[in-house]
C-alpha positions as CSV (number, residue, x, y, z in Angstrom):
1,X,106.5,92.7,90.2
2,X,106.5,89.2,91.3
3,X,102.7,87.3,91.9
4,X,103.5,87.1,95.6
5,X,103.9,91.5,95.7
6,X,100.9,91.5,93.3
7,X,98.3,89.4,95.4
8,X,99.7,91.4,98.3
9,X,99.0,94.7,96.7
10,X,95.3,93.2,95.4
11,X,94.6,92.4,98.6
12,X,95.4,95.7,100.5
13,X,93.3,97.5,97.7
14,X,90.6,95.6,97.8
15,X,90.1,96.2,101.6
16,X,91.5,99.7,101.7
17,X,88.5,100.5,99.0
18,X,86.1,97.9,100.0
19,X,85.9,96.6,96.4
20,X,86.4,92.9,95.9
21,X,86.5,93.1,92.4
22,X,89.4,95.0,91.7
23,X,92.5,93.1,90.5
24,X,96.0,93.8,89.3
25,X,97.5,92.1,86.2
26,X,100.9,91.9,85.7
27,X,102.6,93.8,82.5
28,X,104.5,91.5,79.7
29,X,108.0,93.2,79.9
30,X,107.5,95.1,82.8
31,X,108.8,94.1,85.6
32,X,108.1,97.7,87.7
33,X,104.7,97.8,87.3
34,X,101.0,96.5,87.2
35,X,97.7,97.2,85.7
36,X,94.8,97.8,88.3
37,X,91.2,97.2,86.7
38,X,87.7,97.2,88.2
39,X,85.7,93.8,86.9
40,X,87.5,93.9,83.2
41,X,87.8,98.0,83.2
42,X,91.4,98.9,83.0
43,X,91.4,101.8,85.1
44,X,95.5,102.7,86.0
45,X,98.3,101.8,86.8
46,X,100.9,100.9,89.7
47,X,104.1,101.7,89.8
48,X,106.9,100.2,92.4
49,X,109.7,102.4,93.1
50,X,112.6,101.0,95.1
51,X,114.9,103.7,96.2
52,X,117.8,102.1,98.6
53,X,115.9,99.3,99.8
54,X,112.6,101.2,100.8
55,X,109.8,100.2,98.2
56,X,107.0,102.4,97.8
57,X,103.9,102.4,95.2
58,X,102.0,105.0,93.5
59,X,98.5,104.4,91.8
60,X,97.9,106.5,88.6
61,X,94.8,106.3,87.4
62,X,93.6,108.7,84.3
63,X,89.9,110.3,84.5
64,X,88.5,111.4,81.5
65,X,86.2,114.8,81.7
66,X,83.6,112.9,79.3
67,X,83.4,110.0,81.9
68,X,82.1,112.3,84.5
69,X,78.3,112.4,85.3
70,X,76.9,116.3,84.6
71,X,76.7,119.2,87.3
72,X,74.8,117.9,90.4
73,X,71.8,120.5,90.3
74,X,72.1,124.0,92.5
């Protein structure tokens, strides 16, 4: 992805989520691609998929069990 598509894709993110703070990075070698973090937490990935001229994304981001809080109480 080029800077333009990634400030473009930052931008709609951060007012789709309300978060101001989030940021994509580009990828060294990867050109189909970008990291998504919170502040400096890495937290996924986006992925551009161009299939006959109509580009789409998809946001995978990994949640570890041990990162959730506990049970909310009964």
């Amino acid at each position: 992805m080029d800077s333009n598509e990634i400030a473009r894709l930052q931008q709609y993110l951060q007012g789709k989520f309300s978060v101001p703070n989030l940021t994509i990075r580009g990828r060294a070698n990867k050109d189909d691609s970008a990291e998504v973090y919170l502040g400096d937490e890495f937290i996924g990935v986006i992925f551009r998929d161009d299939e006959e001229g109509d580009v789409s994304y998809d946001f995978n981001m990994a949640i570890l069990e041990i990162d959730l809080p506990d049970s909310p109480a009964s």
